[in-house]
N, CA, C and O atoms as CSV, one atom per row, in Angstrom:
chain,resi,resn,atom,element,x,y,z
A,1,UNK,N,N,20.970,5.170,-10.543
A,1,UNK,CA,C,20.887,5.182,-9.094
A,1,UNK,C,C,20.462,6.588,-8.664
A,1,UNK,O,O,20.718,7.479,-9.475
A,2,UNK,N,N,19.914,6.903,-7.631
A,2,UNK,CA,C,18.647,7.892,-7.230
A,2,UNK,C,C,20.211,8.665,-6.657
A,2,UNK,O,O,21.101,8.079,-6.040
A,3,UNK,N,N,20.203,10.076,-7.060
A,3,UNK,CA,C,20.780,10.905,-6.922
A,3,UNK,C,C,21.759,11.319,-5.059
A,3,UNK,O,O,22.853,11.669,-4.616
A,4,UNK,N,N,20.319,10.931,-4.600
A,4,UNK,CA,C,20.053,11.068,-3.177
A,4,UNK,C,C,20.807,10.171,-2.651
A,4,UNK,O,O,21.663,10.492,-1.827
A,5,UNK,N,N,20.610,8.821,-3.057
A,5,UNK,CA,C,21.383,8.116,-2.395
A,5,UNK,C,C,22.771,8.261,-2.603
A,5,UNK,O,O,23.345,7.951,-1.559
A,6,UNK,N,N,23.714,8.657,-3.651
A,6,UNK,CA,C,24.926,9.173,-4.526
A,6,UNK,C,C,24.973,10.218,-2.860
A,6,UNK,O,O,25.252,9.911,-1.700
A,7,UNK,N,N,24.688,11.082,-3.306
A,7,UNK,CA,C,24.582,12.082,-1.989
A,7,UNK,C,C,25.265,12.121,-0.396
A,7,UNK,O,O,26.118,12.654,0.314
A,8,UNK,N,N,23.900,10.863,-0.461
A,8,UNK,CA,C,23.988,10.595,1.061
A,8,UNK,C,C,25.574,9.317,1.456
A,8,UNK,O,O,26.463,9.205,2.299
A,9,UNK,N,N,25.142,8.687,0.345
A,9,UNK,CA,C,26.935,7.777,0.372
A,9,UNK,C,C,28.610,8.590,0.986
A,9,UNK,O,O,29.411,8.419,1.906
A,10,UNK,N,N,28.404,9.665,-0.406
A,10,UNK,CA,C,29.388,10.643,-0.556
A,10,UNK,C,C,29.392,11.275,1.412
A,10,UNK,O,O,30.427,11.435,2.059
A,11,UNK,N,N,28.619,11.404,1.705
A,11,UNK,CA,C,28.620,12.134,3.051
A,11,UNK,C,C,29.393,11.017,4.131
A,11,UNK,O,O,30.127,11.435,5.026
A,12,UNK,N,N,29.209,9.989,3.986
A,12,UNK,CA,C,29.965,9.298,4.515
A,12,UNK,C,C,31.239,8.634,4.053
A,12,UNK,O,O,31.608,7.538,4.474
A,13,UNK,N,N,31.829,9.290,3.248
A,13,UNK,CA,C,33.017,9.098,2.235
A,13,UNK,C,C,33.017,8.181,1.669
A,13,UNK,O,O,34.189,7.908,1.409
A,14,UNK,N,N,32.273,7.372,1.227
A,14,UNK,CA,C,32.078,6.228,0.507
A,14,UNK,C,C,31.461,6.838,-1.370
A,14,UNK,O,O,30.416,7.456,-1.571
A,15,UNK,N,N,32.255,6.507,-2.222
A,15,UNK,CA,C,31.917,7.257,-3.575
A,15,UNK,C,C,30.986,6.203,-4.203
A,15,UNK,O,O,31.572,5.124,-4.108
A,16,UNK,N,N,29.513,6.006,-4.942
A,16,UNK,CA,C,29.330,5.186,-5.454
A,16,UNK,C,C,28.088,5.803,-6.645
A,16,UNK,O,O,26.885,5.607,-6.815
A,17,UNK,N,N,29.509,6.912,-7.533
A,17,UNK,CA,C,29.153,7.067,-8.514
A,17,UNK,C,C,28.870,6.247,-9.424
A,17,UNK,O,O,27.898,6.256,-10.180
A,18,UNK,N,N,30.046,5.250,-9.334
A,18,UNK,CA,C,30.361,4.618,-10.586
A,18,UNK,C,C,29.852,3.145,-10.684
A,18,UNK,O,O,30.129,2.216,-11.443
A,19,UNK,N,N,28.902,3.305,-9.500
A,19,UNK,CA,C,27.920,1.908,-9.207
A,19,UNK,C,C,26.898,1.634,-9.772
A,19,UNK,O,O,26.352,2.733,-9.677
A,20,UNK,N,N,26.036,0.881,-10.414
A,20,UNK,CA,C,25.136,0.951,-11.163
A,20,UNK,C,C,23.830,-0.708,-10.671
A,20,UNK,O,O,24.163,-1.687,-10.003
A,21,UNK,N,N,22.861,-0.527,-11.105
A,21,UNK,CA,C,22.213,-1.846,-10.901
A,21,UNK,C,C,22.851,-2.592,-11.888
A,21,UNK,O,O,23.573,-2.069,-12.737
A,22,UNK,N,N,22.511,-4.396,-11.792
A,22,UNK,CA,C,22.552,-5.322,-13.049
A,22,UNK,C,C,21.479,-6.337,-13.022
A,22,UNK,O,O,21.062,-6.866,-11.991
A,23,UNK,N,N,21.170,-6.512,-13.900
A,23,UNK,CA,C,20.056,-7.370,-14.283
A,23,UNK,C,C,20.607,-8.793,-13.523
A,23,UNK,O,O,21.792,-8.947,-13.229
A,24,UNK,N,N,19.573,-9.784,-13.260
A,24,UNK,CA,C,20.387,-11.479,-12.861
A,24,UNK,C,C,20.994,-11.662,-14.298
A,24,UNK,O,O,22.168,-12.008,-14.175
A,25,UNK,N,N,20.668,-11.569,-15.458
A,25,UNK,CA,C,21.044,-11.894,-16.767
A,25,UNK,C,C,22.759,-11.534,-16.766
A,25,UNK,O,O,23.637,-12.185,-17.332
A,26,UNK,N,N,22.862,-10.699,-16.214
A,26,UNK,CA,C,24.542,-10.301,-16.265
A,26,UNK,C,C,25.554,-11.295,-15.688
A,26,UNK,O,O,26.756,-11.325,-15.951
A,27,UNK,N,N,24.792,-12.207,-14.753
A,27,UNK,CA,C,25.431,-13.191,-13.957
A,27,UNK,C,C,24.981,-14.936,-14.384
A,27,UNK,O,O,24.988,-15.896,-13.613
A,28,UNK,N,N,24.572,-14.920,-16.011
A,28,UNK,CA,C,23.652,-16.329,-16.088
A,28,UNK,C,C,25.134,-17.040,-16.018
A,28,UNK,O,O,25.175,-18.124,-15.436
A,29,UNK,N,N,26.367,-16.509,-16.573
A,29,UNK,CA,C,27.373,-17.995,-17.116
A,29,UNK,C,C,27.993,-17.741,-15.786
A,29,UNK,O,O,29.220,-17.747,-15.872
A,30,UNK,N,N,27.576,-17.535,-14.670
A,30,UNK,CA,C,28.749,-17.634,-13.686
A,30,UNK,C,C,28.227,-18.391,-12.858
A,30,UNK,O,O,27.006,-18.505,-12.963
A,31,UNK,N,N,28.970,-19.239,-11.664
A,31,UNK,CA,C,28.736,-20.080,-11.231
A,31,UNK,C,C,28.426,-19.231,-9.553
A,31,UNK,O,O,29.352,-18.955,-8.790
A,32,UNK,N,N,27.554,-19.055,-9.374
A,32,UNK,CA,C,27.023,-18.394,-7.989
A,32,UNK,C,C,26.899,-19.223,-6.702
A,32,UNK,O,O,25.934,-19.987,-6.718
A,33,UNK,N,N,27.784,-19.255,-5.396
A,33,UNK,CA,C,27.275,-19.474,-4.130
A,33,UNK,C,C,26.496,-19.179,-3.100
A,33,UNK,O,O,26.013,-19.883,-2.214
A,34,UNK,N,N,26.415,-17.590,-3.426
A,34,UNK,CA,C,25.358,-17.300,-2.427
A,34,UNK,C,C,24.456,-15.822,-2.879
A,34,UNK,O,O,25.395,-15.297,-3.478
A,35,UNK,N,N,23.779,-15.214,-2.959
A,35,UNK,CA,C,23.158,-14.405,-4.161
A,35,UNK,C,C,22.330,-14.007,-2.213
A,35,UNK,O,O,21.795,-14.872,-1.520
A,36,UNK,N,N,22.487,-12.599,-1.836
A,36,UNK,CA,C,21.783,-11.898,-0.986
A,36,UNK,C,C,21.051,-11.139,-1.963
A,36,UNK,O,O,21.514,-10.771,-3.043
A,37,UNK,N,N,19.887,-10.919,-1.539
A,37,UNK,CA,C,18.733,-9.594,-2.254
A,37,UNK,C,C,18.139,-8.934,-0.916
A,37,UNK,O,O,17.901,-9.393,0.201
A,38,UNK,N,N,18.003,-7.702,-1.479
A,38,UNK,CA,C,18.014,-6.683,-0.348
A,38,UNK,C,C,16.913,-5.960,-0.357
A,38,UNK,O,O,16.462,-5.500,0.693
A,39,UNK,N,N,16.278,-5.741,-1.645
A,39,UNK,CA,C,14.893,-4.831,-1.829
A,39,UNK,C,C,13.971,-5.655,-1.292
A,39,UNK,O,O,14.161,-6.825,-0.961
A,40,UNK,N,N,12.599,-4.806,-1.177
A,40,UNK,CA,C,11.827,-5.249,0.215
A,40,UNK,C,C,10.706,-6.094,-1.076
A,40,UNK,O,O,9.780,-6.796,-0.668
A,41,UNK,N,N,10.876,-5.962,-2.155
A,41,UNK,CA,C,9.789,-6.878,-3.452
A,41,UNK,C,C,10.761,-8.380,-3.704
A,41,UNK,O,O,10.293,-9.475,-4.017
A,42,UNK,N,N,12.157,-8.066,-3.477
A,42,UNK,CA,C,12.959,-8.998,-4.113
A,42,UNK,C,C,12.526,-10.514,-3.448
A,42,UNK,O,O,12.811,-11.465,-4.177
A,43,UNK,N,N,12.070,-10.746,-2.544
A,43,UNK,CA,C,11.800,-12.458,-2.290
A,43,UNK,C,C,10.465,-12.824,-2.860
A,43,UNK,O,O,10.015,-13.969,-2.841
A,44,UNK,N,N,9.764,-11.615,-3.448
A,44,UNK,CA,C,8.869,-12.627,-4.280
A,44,UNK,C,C,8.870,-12.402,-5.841
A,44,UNK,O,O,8.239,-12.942,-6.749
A,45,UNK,N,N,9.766,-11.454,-5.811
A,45,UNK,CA,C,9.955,-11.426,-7.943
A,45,UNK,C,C,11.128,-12.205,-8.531
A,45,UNK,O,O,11.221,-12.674,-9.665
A,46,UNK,N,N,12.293,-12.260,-7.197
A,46,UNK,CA,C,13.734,-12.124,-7.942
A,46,UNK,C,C,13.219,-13.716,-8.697
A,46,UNK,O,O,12.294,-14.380,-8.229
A,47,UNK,N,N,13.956,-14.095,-9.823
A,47,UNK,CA,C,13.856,-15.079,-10.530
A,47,UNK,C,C,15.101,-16.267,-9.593
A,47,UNK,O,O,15.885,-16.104,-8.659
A,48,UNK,N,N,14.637,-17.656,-10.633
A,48,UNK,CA,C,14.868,-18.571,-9.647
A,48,UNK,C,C,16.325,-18.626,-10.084
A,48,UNK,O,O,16.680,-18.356,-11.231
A,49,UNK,N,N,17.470,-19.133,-8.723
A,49,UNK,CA,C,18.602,-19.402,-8.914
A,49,UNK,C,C,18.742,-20.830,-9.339
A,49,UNK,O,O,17.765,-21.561,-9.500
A,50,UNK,N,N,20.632,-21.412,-9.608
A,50,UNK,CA,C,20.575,-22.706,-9.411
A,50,UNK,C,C,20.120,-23.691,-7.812
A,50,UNK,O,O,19.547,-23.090,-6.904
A,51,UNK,N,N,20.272,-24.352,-7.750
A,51,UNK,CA,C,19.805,-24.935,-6.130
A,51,UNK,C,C,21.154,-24.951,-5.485
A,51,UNK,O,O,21.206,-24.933,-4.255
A,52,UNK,N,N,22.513,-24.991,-6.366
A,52,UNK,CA,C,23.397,-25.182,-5.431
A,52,UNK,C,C,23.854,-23.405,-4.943
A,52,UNK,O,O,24.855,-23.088,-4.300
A,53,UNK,N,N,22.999,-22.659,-5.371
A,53,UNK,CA,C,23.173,-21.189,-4.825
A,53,UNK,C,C,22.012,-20.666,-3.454
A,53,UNK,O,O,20.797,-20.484,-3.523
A,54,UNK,N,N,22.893,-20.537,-2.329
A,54,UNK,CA,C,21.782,-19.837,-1.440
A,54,UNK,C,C,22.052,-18.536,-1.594
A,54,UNK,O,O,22.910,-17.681,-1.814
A,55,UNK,N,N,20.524,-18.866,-1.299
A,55,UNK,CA,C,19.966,-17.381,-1.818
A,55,UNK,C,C,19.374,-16.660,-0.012
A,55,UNK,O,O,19.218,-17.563,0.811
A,56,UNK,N,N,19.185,-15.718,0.337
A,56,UNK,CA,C,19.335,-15.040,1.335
A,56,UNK,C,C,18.469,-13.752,1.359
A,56,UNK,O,O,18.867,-12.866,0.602
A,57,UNK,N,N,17.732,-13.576,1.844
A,57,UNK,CA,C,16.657,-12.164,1.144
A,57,UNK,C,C,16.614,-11.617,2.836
A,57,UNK,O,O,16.376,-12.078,3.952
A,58,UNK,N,N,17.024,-10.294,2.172
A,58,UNK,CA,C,16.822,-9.520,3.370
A,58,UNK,C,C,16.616,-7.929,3.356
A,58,UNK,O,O,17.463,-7.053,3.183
A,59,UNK,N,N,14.834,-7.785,3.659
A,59,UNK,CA,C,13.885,-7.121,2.997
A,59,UNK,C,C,14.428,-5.605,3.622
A,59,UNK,O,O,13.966,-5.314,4.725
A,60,UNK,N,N,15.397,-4.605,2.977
A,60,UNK,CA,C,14.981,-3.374,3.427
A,60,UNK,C,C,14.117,-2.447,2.811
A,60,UNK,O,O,14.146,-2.287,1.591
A,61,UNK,N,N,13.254,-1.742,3.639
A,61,UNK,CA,C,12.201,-0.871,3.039
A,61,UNK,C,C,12.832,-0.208,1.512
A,61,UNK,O,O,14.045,-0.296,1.321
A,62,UNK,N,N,12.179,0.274,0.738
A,62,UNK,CA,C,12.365,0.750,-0.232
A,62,UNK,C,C,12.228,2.559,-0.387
A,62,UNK,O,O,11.239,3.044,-0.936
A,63,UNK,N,N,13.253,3.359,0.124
A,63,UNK,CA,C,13.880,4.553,0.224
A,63,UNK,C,C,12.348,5.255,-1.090
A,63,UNK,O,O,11.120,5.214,-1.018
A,64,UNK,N,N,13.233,5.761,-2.029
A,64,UNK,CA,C,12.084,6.191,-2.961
A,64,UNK,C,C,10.559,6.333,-2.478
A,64,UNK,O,O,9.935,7.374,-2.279
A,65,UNK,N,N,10.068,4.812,-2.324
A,65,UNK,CA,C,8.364,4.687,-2.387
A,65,UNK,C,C,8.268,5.053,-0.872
A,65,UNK,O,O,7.125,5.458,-0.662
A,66,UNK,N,N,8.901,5.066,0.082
A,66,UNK,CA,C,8.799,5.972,1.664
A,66,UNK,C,C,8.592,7.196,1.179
A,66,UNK,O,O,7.487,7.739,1.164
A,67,UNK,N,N,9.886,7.811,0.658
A,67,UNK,CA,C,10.035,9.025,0.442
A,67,UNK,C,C,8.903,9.943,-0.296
A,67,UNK,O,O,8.520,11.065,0.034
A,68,UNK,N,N,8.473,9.112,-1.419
A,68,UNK,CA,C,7.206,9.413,-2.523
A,68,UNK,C,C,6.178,9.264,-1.173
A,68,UNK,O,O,5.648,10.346,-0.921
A,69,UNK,N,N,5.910,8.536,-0.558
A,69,UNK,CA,C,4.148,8.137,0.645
A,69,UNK,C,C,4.559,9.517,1.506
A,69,UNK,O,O,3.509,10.093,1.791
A,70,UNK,N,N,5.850,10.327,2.075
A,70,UNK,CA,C,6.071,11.195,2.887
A,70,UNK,C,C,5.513,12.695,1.690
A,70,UNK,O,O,4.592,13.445,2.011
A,71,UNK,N,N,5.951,12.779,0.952
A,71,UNK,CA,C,6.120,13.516,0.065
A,71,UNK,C,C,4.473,14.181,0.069
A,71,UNK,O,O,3.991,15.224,0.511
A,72,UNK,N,N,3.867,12.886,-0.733
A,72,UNK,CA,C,2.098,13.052,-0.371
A,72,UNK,C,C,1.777,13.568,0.763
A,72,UNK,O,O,0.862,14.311,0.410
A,73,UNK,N,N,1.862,13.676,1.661
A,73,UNK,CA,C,1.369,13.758,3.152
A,73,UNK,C,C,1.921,15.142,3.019
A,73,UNK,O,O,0.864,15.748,3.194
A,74,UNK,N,N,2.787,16.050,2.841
A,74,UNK,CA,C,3.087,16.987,2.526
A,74,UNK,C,C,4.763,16.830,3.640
A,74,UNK,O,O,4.799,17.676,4.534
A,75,UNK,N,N,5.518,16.239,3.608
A,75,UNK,CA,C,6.533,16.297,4.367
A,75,UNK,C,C,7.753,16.906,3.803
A,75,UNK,O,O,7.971,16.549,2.645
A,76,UNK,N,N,8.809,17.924,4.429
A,76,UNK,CA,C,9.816,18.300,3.667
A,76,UNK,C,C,10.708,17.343,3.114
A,76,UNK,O,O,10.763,16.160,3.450
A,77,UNK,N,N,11.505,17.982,2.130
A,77,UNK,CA,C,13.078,17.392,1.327
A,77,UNK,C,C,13.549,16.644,2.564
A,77,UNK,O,O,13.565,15.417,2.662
A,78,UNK,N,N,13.965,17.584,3.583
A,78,UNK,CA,C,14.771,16.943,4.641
A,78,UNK,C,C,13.914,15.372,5.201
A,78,UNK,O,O,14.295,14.208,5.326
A,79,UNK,N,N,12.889,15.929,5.380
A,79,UNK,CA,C,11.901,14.472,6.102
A,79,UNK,C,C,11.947,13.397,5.058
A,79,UNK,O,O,11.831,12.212,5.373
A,80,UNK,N,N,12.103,13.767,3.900
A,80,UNK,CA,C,12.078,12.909,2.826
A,80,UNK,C,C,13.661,12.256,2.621
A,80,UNK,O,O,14.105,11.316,1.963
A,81,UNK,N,N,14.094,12.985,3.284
A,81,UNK,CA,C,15.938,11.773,2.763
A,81,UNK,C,C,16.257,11.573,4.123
A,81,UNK,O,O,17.440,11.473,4.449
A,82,UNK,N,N,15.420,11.507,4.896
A,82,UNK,CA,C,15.494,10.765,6.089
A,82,UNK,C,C,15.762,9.243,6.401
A,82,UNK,O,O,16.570,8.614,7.085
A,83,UNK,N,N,14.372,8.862,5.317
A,83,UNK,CA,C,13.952,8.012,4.427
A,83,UNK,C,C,15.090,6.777,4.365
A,83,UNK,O,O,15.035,5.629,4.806
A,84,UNK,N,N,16.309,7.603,3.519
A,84,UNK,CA,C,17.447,7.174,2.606
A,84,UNK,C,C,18.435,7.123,3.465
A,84,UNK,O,O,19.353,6.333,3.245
A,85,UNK,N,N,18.458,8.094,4.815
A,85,UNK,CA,C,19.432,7.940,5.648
A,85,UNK,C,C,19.349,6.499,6.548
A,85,UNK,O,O,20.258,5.705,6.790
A,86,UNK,N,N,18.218,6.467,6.870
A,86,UNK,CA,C,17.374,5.033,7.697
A,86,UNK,C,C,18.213,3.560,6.741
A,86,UNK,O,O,18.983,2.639,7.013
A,87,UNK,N,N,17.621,3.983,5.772
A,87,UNK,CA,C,18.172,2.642,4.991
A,87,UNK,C,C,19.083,2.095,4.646
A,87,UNK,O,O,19.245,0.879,4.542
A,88,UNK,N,N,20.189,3.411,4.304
A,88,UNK,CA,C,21.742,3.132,4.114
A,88,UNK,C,C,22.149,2.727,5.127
A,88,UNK,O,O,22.855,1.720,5.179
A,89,UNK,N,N,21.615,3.779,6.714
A,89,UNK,CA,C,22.209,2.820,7.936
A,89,UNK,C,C,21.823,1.580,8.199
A,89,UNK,O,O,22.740,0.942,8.717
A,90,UNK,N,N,20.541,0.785,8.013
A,90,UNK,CA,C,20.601,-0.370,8.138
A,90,UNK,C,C,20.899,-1.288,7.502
A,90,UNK,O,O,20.687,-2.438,7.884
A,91,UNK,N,N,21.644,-0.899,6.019
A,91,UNK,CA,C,22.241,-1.624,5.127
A,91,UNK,C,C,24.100,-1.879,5.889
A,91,UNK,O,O,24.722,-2.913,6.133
A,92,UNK,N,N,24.459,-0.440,6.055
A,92,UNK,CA,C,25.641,-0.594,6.530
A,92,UNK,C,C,25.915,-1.990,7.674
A,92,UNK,O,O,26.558,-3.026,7.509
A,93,UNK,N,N,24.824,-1.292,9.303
A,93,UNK,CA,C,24.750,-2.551,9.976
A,93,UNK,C,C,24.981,-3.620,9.650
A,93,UNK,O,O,25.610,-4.336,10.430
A,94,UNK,N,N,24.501,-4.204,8.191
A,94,UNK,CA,C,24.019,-5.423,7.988
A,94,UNK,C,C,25.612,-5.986,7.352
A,94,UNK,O,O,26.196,-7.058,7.509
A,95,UNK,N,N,25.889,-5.057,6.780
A,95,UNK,CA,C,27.401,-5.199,6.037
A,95,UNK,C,C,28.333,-5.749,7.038
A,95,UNK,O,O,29.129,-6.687,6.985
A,96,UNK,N,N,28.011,-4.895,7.982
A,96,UNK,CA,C,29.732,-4.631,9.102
A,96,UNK,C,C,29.175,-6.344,10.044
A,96,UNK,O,O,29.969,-7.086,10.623
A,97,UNK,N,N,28.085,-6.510,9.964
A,97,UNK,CA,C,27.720,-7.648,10.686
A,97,UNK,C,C,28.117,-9.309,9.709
A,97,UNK,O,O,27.689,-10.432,9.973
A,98,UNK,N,N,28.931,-8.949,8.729
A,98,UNK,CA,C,28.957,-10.169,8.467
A,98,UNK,C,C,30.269,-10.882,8.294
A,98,UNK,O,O,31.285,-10.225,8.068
A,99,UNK,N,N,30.294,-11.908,8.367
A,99,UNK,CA,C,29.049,-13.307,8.092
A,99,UNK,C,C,28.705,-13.218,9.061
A,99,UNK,O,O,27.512,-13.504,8.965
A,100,UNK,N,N,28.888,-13.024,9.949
A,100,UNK,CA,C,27.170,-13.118,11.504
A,100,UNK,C,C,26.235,-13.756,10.792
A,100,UNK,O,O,25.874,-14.916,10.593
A,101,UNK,N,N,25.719,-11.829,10.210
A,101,UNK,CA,C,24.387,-11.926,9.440
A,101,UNK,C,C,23.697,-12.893,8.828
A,101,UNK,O,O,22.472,-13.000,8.780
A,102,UNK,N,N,24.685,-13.750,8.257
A,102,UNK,CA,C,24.266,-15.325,7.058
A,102,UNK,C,C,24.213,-15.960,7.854
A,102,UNK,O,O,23.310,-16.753,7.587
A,103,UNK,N,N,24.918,-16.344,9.448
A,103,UNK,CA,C,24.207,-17.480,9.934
A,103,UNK,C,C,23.049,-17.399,10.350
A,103,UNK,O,O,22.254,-18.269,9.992
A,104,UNK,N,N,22.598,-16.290,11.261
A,104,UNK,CA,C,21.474,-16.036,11.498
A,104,UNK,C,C,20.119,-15.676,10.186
A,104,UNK,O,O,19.097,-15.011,10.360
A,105,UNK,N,N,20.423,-16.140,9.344
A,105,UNK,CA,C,19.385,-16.313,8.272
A,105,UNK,C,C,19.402,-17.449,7.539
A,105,UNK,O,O,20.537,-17.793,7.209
A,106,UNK,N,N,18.548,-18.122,7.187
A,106,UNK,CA,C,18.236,-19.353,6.654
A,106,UNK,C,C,17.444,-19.616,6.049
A,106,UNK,O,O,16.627,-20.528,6.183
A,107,UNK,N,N,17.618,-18.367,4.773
A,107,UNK,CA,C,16.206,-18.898,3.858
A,107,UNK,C,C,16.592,-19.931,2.664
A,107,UNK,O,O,15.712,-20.390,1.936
């Protein structure tokens, strides 16, 4: 996990050192109800679930490849974890909004 984001978590007292990605493979023997994906590629790569799992995609920009397109352009560190600040907050939103959030989506 991108350093930055570790960082920017910690600033809001939330620790998520010890968080890591997992493959879908980590979850084949379990029996899944509802599987949200959050990266802005994930509704057209993530692999297919069972049918009795909804699945829920909800595209936030991708922190890094912002940050890398700002970077080019010649923009500072700071302009660049701006980026990461944008995204965590609209991840949070999305958190504190639920289940709201799942009714109002219906993929």
């Amino acid at each position: 996990m991108a350093d930055k984001l570790k960082i920017l978590f910690l600033c809001t007292g939330i620790d998520i050192s010890g968080h890591t990605s997992k493959h879908v493979n980590d979850f084949k023997d379990v029996t899944l109800d509802l599987v949200i994906t959050v990266c802005g590629h994930a509704h057209e790569t993530c692999p297919y679930f069972p049918p009795r799992c909804r699945v829920i995609h909800v595209g936030f920009d991708d922190p890094p490849e912002l940050a890398r397109k700002l970077a080019q352009k010649g923009a500072s560190k700071k302009e660049q974890l701006y980026c990461y600040r944008r995204i965590r907050d609209e991840i949070k939103l999305f958190v504190k909004g639920l289940p709201d959030n799942l009714k109002k989506r219906r993929n």
